[in-house]
KOLTILO-179636 format. One record per residue: x, z, y of N, C-alpha, C in turn. Coordinates in steps of 0.2 Angstrom, whole numbers, plus 5000, padded with zeros to 4 digits. Each point is the difference from the previous one (the first is absolute). Layout:
BEGIN
XZYXZYXZY...
END
This chain:
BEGIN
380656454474500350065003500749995003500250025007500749975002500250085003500649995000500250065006500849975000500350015009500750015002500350054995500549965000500650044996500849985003500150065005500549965003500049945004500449965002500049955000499649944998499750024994499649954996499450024998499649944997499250035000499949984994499550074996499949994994499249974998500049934995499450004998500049994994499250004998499950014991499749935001500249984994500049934997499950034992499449945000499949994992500250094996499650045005500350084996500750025000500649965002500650035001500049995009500550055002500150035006500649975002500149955004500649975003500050015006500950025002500149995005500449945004499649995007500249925003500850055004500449954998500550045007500149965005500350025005499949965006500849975001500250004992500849974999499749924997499450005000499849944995500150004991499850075000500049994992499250024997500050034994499650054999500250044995499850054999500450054996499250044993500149964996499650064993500050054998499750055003500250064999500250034993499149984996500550054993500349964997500049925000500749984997500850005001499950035007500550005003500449945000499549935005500349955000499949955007500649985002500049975005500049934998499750005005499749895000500349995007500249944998500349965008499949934999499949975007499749924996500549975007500349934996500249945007500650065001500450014996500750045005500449915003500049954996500649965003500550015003500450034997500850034999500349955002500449975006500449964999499749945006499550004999499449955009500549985004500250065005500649985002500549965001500450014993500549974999499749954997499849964998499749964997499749935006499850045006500149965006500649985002500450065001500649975002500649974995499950004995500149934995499949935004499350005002499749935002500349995005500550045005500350015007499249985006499650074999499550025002500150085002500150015007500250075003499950035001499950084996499650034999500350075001499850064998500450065001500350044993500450015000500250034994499950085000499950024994499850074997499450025001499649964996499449994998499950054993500549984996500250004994500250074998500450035004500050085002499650055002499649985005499450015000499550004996499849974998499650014994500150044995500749984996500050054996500150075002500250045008500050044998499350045002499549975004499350014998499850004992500149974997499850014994500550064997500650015000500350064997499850075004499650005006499750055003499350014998499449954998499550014995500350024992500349994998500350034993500050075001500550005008500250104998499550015001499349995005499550055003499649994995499649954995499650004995500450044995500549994998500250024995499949954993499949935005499549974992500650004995499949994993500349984995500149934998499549945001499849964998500049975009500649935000499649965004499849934999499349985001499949924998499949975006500449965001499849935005499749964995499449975007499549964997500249925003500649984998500149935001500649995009500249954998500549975006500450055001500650054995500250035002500649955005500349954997500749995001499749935005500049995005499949925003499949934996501050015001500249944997500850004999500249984994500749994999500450025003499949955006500449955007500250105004499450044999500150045003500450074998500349994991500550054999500749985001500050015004500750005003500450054996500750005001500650054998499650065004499949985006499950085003499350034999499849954997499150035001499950044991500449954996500150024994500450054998500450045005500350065001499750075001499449975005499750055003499350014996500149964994499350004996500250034995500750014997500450024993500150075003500150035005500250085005499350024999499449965003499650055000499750014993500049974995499850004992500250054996500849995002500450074997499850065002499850025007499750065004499450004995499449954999499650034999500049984990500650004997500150004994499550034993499750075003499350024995499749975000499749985007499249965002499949934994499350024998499749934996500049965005499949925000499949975004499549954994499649955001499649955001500149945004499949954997499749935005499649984996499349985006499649964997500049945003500449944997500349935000499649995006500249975007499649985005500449925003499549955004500349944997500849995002500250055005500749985005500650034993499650054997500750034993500149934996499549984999500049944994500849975002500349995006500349955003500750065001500050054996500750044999500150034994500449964997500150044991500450064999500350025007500750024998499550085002499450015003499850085003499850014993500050014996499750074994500750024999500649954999500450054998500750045006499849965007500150035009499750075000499349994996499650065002499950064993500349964995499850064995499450044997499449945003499550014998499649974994499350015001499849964995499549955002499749954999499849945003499349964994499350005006499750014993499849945006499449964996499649965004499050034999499949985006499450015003499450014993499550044997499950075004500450064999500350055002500250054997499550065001499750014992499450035003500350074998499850055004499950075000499450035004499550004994499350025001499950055006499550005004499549945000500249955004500849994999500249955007500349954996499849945000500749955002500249965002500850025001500549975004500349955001499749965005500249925000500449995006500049955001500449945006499749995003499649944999499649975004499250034998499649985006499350055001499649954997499950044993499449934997499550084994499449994999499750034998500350024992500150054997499950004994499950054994499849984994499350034997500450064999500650004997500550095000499850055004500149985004499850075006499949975009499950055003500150005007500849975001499949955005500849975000500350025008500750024997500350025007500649965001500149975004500549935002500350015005500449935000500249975008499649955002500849965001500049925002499849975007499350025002499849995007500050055006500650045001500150025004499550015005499450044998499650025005500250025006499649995006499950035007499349995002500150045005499350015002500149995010499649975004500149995007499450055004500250065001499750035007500049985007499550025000499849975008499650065005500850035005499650035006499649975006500250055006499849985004500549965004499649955005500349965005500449924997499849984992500149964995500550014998500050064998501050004998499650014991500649994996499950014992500650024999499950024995500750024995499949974992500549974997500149994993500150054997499850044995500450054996500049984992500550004996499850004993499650064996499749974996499550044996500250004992499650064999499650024992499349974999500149944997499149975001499650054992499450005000499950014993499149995001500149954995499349964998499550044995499849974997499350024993500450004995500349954998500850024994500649975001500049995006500949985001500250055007500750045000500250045006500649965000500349975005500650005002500350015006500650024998500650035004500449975004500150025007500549975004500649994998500149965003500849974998500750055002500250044995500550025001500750005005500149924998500750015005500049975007500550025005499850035007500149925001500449954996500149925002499449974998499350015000499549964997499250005004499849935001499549995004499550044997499449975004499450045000499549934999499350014994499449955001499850035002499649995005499350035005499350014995499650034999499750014995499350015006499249994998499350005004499950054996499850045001499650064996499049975003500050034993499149984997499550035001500550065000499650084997499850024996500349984995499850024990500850025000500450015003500750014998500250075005500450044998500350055002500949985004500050025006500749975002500350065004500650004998500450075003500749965003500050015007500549975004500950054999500349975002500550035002500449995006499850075004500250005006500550055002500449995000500750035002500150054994499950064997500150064996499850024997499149965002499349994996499949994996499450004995499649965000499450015001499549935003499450045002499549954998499450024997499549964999499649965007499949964999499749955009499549964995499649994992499449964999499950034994
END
């Protein structure tokens, strides 16, 4: 059973009612929990460390998308499911700045990480972020909550990592790439949150459920 809600479209998984947002998150209703997978905080900067030129406020961006699902969910609880932080190289003074401002702003908020392989490679984010830092599954029945997309006996797994998209195709051979919400037999993952990060192109089977995001949307296309 699914229906629009606002901007976002609700479906029932495994008996709980999740809503996909077309911010790239998902929001648990009665746990009142937002999931976000792939933010890589810092991408950006962490190119132009390499002196690789690229645009800045990425970083700002993001976060204040995410502090705008905070206010509209209301959630309590946020867990990122892996690759919060990129890479080292990418906390800069200013990006470090703008990560300690936004934290303080959301001071009540629980927060989560479930250890994904790009955190492994930053020590200094649990206590940047003030959260707390578990490693892969984090189970909260009937779900759990991983990084990478691999089957497992806990529950239904909900992740990142591979950056789904999906390729539409109109008329006159034009297509469009859009990232997706893929969700299998027991594994669903989530598009990659920050606005700095690629897309894997993904072949749909048709044993799987895909919900695109296109502009303010989200819409199911398989």
């Amino acid at each position: 059973m699914q229906g629009k809600v606002g901007q976002h479209l609700e479906v029932e998984l495994e008996g709980e009612k999740l809503l996909l947002l077309a911010q790239r998150g998902v929001y648990w209703k009665d746990r009142n929990i937002l999931l976000i997978a792939d933010a890589h905080l810092g991408k950006a900067a962490t190119f132009r460390a390499h002196n690789i030129a690229v645009p800045t406020g990425t970083t700002e961006k993001d976060l204040r998308t995410l502090s705008k699902l905070i206010a509209e969910t209301s959630a309590e609880h946020l867990i990122f499911l892996g690759d919060l932080i990129h890479n080292k190289l990418g906390l800069t003074d200013r990006i470090t700045s703008l990560v300690l401002a936004w934290r303080e702003q959301h001071s009540q908020l629980r927060i989560t990480l479930v250890r994904g392989n790009h955190d492994k490679r930053v020590p200094a984010i649990e206590t940047l972020m003030k959260m707390e830092i578990v490693e892969e599954p984090l189970v909260i029945g009937p779900f759990a909550l991983k990084h990478h997309p691999k089957e497992d006996a806990a529950g239904y797994v909900l992740c990142g990592h591979t950056h789904p998209a999906v390729r539409l195709h109109g008329a006159g051979q034009k297509s469009l790439r859009l990232p997706c919400f893929l969700f299998e037999k027991r594994i669903g993952t989530l598009p990659a949150f920050g606005s700095f990060t690629g897309c894997a192109e993904i072949e749909p089977t048709g044993d799987e459920r895909v919900y695109v995001l296109a502009g303010d949307s989200v819409v199911e296309v398989h």
